[in-house]
C-alpha positions in Angstrom: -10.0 -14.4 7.7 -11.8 -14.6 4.4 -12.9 -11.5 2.6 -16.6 -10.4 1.6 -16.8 -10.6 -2.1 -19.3 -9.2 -4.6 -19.3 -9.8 -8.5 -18.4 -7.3 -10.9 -17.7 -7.0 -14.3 -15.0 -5.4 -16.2 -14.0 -5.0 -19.6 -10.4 -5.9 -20.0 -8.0 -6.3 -23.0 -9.0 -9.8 -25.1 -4.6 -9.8 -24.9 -4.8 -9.5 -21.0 -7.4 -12.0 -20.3 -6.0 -14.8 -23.4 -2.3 -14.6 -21.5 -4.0 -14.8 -18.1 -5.6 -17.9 -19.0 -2.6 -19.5 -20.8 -0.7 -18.8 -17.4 -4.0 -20.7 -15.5 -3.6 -23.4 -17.7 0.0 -23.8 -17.5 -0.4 -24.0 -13.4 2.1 -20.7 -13.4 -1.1 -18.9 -11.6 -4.0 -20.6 -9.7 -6.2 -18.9 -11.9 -7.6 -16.0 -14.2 -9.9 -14.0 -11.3 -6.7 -14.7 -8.7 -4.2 -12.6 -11.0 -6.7 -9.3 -11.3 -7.0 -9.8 -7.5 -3.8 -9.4 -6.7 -2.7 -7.2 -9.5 -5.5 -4.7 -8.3 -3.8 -5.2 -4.3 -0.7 -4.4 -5.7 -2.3 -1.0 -7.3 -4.1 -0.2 -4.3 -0.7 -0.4 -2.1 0.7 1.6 -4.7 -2.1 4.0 -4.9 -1.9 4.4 -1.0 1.5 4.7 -0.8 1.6 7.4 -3.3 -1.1 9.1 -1.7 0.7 8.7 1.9 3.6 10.2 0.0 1.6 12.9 -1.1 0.6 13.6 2.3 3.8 14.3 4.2 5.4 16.5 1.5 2.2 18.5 2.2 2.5 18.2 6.0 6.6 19.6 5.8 5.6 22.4 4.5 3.0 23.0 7.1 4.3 25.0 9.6 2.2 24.4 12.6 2.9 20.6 12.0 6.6 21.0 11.9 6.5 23.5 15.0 4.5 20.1 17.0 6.7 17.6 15.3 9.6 19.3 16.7 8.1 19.8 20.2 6.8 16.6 20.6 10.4 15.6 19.4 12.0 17.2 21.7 9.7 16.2 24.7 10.2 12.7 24.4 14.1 12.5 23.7 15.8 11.5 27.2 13.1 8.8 27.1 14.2 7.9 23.4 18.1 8.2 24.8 17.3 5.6 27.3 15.9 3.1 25.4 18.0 2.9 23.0 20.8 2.2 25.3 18.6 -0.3 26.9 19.6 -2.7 24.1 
């Protein structure tokens, strides 16, 4: 499925954009604007993950979480126990 794009410009570093293009023209990438897009995937993933991170350090110290966590363990471990040995 192909992606809804807008224009935008961005000042980059003259270095960044002259060894982006040397890598285009030497067919190691497909091209200048395909580099930034995937560079900037790779530091949303990052930026999520981090966040995600972030998250669940702030959830194990949350009591109530860990007190439904544990419950909700609990609850669904004979069913767990049987699948597992299902395999």
């Amino acid at each position: 499925m192909k992606q809804e794009t807008i224009r935008y410009t961005a000042t980059l570093p003259l270095n960044y954009v002259v060894e982006l293009k040397e890598m285009a023209k030497e067919k190691r990438i497909p091209s200048v604007n395909y580099a930034i897009q995937e560079a900037l995937d790779e530091y949303l993933k990052s930026r999520k993950a981090a966040r995600y991170e972030e998250l669940m350090r702030e959830a194990g110290r949350d009591e109530k979480f860990l007190s439904r966590t544990m419950s909700c363990s609990a609850s669904f471990k004979v069913i767990d126990g049987e699948v597992a040995g299902s395999w």
